[in-house]
N, CA and C atoms as an extended XYZ file, in Angstrom:
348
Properties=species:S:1:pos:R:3:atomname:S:1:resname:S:1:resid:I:1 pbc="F F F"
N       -17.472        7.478      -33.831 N   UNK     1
C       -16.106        7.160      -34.156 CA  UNK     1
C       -15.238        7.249      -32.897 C   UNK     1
N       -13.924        7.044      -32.767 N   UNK     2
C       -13.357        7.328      -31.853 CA  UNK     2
C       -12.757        8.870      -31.814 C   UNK     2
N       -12.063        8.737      -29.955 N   UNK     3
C       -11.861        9.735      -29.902 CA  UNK     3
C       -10.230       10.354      -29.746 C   UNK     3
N        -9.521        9.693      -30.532 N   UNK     4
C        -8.102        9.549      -30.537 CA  UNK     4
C        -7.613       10.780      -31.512 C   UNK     4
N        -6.940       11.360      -31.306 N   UNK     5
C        -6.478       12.779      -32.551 CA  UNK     5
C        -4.812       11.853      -32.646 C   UNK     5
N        -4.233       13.134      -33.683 N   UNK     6
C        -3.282       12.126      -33.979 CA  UNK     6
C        -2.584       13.533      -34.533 C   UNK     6
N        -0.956       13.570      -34.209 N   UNK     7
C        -0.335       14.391      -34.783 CA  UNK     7
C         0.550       14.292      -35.633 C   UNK     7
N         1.201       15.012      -36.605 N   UNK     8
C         2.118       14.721      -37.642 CA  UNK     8
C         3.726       14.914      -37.124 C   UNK     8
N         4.121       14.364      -36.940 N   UNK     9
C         5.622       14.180      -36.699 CA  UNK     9
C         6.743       13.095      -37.635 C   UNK     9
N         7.054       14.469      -38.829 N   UNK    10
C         8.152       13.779      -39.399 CA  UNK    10
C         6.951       13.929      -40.655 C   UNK    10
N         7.417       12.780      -41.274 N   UNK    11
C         6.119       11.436      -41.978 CA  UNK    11
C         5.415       11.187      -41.318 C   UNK    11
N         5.157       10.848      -40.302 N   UNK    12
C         4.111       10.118      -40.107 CA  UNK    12
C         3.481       11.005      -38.738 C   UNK    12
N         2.119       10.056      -38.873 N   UNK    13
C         1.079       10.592      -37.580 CA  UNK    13
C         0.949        9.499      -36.598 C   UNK    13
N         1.117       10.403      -35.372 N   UNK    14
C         1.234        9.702      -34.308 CA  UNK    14
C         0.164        9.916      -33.117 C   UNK    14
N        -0.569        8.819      -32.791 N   UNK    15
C        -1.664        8.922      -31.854 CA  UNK    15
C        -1.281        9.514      -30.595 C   UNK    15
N        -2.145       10.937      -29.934 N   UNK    16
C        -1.865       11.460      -29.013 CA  UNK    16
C        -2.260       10.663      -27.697 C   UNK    16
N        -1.646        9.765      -26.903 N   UNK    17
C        -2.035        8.924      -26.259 CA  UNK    17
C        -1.522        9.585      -24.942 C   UNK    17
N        -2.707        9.541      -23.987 N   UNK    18
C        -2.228       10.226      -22.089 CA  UNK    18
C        -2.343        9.038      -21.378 C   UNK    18
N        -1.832        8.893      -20.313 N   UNK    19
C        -2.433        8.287      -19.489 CA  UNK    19
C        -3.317        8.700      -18.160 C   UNK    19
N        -4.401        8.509      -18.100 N   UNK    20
C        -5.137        9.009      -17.146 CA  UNK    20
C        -4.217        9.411      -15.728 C   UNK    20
N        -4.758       10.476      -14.984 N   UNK    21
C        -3.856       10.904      -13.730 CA  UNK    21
C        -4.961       10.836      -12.656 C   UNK    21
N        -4.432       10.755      -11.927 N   UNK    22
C        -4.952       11.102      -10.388 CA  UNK    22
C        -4.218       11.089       -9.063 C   UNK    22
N        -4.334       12.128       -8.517 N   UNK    23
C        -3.526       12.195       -7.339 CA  UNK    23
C        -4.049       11.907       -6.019 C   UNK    23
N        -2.765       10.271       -6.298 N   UNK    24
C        -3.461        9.441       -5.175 CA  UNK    24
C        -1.839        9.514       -4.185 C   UNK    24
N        -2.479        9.817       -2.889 N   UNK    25
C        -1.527        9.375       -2.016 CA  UNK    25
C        -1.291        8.328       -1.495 C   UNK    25
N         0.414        7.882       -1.566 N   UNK    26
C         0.525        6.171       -1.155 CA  UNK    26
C         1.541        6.302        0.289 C   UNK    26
N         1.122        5.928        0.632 N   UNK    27
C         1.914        5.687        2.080 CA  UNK    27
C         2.775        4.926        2.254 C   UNK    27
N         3.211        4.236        3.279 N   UNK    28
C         4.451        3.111        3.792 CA  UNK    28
C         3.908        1.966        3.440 C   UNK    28
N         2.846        1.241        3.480 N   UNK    29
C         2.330        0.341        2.802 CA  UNK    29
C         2.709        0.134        1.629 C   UNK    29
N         2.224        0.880        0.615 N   UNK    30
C         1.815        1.395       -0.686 CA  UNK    30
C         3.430        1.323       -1.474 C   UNK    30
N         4.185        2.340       -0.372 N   UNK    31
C         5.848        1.964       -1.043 CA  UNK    31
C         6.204        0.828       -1.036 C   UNK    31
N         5.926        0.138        0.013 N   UNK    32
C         6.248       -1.181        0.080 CA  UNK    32
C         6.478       -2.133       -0.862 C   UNK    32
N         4.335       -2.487       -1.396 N   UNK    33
C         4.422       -3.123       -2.286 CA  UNK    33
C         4.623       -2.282       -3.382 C   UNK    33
N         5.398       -1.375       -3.641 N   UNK    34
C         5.596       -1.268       -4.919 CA  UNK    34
C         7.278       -1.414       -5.263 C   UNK    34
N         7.634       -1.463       -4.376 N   UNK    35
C         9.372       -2.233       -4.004 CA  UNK    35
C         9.150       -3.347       -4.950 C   UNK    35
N         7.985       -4.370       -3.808 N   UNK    36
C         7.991       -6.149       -4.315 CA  UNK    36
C         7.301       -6.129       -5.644 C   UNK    36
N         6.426       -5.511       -6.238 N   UNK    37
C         6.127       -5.544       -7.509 CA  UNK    37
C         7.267       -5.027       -8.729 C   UNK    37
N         8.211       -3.928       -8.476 N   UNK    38
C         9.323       -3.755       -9.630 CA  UNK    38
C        10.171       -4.974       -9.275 C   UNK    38
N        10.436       -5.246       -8.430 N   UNK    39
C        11.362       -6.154       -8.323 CA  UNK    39
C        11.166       -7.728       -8.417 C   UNK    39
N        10.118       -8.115       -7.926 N   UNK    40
C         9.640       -9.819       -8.005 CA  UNK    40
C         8.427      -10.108       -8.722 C   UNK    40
N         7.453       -8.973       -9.250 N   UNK    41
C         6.264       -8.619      -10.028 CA  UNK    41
C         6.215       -8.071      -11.070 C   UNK    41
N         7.252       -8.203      -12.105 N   UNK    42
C         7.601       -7.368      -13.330 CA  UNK    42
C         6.048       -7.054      -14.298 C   UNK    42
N         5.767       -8.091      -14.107 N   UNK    43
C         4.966       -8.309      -15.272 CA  UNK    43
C         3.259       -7.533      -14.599 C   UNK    43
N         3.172       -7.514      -13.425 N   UNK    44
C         2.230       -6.836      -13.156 CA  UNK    44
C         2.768       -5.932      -12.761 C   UNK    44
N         3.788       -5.327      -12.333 N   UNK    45
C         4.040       -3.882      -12.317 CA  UNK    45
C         3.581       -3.098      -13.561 C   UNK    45
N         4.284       -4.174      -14.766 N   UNK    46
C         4.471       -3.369      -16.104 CA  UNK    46
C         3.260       -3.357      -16.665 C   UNK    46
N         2.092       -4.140      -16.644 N   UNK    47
C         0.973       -3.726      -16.713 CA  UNK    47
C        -0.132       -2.778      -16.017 C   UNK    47
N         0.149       -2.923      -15.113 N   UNK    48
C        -0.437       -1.483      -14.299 CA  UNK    48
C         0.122       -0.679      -14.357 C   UNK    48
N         1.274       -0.312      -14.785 N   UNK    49
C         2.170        0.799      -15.110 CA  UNK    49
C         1.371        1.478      -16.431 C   UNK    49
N         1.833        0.312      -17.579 N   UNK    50
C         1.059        1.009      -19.020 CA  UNK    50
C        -0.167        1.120      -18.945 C   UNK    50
N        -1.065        0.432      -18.283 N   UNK    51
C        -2.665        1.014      -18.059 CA  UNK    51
C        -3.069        1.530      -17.220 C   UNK    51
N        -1.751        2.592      -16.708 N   UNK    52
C        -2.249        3.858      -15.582 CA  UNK    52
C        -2.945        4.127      -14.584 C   UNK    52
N        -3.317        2.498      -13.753 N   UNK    53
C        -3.253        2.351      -13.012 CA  UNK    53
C        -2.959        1.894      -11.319 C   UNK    53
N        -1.211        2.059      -11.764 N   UNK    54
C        -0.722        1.778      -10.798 CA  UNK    54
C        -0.747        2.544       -9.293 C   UNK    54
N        -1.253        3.767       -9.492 N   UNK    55
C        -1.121        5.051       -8.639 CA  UNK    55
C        -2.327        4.460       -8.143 C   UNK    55
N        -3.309        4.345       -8.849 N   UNK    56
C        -4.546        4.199       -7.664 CA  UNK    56
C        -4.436        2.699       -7.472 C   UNK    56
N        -3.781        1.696       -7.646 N   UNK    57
C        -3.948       -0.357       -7.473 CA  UNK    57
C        -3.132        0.528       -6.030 C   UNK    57
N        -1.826        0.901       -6.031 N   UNK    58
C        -1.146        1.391       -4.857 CA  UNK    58
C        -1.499        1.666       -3.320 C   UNK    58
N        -2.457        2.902       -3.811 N   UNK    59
C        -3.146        3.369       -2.752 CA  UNK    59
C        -4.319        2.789       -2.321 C   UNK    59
N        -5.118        1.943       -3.290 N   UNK    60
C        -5.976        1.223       -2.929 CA  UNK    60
C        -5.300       -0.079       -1.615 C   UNK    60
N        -3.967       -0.711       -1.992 N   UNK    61
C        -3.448       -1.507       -1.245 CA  UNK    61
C        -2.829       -0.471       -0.346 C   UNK    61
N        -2.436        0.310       -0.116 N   UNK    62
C        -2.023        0.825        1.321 CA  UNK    62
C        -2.847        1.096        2.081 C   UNK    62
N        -4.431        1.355        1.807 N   UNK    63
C        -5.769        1.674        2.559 CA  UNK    63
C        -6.416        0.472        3.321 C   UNK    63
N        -6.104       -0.801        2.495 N   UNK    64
C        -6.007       -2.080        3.053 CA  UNK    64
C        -5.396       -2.399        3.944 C   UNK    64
N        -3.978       -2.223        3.224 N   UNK    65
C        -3.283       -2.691        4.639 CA  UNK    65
C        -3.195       -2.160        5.887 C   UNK    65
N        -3.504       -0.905        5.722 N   UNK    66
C        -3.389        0.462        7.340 CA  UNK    66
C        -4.775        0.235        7.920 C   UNK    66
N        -6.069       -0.491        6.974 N   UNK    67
C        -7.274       -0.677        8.143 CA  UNK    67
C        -6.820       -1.893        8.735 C   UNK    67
N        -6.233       -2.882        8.204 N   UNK    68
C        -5.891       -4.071        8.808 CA  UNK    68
C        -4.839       -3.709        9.508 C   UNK    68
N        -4.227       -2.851        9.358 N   UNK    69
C        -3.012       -3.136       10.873 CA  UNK    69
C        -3.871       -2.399       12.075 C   UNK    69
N        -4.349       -1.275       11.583 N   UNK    70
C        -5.363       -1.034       12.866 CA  UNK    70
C        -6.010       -1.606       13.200 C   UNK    70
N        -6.737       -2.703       12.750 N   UNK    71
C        -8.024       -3.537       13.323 CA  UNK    71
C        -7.081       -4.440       14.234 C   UNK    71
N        -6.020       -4.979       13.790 N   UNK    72
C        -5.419       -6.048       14.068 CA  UNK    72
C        -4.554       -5.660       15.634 C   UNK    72
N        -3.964       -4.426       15.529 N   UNK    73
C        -3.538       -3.734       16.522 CA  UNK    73
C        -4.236       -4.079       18.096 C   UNK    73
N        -5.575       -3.256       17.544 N   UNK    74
C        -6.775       -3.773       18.564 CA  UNK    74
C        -7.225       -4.786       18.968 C   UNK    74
N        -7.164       -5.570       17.872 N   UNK    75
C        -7.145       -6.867       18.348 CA  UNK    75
C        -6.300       -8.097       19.149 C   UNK    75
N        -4.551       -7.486       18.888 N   UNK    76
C        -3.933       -8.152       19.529 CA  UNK    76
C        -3.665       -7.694       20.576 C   UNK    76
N        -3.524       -5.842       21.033 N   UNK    77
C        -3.736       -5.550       22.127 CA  UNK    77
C        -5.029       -6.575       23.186 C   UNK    77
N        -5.761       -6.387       22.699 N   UNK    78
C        -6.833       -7.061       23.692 CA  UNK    78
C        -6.393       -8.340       24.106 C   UNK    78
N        -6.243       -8.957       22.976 N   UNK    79
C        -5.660      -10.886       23.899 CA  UNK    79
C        -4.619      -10.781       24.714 C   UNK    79
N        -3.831       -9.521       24.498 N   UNK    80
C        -2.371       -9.435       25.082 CA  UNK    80
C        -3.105       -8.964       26.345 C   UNK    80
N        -3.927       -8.340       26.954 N   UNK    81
C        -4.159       -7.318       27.985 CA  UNK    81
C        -3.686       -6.393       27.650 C   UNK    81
N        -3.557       -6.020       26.854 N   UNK    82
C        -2.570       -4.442       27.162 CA  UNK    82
C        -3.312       -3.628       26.802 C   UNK    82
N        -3.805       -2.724       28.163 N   UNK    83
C        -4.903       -1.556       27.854 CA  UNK    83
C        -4.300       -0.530       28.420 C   UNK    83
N        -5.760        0.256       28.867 N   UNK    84
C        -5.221        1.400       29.459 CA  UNK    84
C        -4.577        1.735       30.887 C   UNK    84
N        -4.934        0.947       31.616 N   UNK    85
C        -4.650        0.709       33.176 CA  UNK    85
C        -3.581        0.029       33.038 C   UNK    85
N        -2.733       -1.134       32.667 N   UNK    86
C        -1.307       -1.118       32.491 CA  UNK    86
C        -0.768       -0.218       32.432 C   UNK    86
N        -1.231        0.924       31.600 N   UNK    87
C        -0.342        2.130       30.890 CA  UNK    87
C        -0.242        3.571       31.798 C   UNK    87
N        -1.076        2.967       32.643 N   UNK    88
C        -1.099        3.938       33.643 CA  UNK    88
C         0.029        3.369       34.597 C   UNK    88
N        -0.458        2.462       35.344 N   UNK    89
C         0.697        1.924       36.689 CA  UNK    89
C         2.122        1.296       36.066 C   UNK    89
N         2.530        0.694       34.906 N   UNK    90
C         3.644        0.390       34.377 CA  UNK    90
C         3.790        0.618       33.110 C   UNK    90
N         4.413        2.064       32.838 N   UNK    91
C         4.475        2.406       31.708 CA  UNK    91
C         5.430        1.618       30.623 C   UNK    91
N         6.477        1.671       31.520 N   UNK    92
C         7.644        1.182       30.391 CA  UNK    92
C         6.871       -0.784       29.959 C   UNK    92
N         6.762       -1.376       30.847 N   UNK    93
C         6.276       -2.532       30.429 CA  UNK    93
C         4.705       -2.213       29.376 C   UNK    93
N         4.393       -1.787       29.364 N   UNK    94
C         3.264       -1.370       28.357 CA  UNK    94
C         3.341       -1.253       27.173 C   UNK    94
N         4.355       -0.284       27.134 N   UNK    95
C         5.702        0.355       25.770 CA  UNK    95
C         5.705       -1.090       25.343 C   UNK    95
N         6.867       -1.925       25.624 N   UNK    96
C         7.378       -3.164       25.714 CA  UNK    96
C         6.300       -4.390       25.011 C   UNK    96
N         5.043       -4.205       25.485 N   UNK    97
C         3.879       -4.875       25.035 CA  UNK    97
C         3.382       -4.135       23.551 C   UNK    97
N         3.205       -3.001       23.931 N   UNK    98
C         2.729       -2.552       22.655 CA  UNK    98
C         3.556       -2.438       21.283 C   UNK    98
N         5.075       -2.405       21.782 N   UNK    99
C         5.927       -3.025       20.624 CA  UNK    99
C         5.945       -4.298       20.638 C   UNK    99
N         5.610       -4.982       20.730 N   UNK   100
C         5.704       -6.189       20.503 CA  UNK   100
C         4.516       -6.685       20.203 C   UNK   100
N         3.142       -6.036       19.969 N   UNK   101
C         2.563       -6.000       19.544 CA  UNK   101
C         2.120       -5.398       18.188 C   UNK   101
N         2.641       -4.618       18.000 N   UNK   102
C         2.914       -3.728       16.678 CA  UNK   102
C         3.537       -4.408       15.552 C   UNK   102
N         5.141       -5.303       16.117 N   UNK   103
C         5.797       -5.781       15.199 CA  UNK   103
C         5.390       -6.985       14.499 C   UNK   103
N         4.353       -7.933       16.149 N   UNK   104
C         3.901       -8.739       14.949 CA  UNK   104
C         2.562       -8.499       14.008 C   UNK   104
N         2.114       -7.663       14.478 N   UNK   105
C         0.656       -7.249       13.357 CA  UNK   105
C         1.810       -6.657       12.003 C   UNK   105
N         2.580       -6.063       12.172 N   UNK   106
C         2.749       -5.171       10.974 CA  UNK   106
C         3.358       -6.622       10.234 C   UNK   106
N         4.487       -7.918       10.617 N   UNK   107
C         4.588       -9.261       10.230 CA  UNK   107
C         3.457       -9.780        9.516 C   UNK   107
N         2.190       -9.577        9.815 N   UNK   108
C         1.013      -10.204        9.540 CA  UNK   108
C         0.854       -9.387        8.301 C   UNK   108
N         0.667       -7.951        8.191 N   UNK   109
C         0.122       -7.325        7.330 CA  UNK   109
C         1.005       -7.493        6.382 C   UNK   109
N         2.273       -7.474        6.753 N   UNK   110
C         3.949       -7.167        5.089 CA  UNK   110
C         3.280       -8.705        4.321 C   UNK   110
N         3.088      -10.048        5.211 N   UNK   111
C         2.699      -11.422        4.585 CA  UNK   111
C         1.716      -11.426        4.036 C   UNK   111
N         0.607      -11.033        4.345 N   UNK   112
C        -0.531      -11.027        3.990 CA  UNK   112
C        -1.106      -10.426        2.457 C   UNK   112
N        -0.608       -9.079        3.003 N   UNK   113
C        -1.303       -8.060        2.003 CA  UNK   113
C         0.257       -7.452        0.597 C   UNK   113
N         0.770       -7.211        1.566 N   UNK   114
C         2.428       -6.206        0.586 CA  UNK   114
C         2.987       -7.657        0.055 C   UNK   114
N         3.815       -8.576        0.364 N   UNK   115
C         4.617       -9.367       -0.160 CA  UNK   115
C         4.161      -10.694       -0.753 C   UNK   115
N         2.645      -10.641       -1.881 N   UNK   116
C         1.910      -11.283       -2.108 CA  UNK   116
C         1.674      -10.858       -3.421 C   UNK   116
């Protein structure tokens, strides 16, 4: 049979219904898309909401997106040159590279992965 109990409140009985928990940590990613999902994603917010798994869909997408900005990091560092020996003899121009490297990977990742 099933395994649903049910309590009496009032007249009537009412199914003791939980929603599963788990404590998942979501990061800057993770807040992200969960901005663009209440707001432009109702309908899949509100379903992963009532089937309790929005906490882990969350963190599953912020784990995504933070290996891809790191992979991507590395990767655009390299076409850029920007290693370690720049960073030694011209620091501030390095800085300069590596932000500007940062901003467009993290561009890549918000399109890609969060605002989708």
């Amino acid at each position: 049979m099933n395994d649903i109990t049910y309590t009496l409140h009032g007249d009537y009985y009412l199914p003791d219904l939980t929603l599963p928990t788990g404590n998942y940590e979501i990061g800057r990613f993770g807040r992200l898309h969960f901005k663009f999902l209440k707001q432009h994603k109702k309908i899949t917010y509100t379903n992963l909401l009532t089937s309790g798994k929005l906490n882990q869909y969350l963190h599953d997408i912020d784990i995504q997106a933070q290996e891809m900005f790191e992979h991507l990091i590395k990767e655009y560092a390299e076409r850029q040159g920007v290693t370690e020996q720049p960073k030694a003899e011209r620091q501030m121009e390095w800085v300069g590279k590596m932000n500007n490297v940062r901003a467009c990977v993290e561009e890549v990742v918000l399109n890609e992965l969060i605002y989708r």
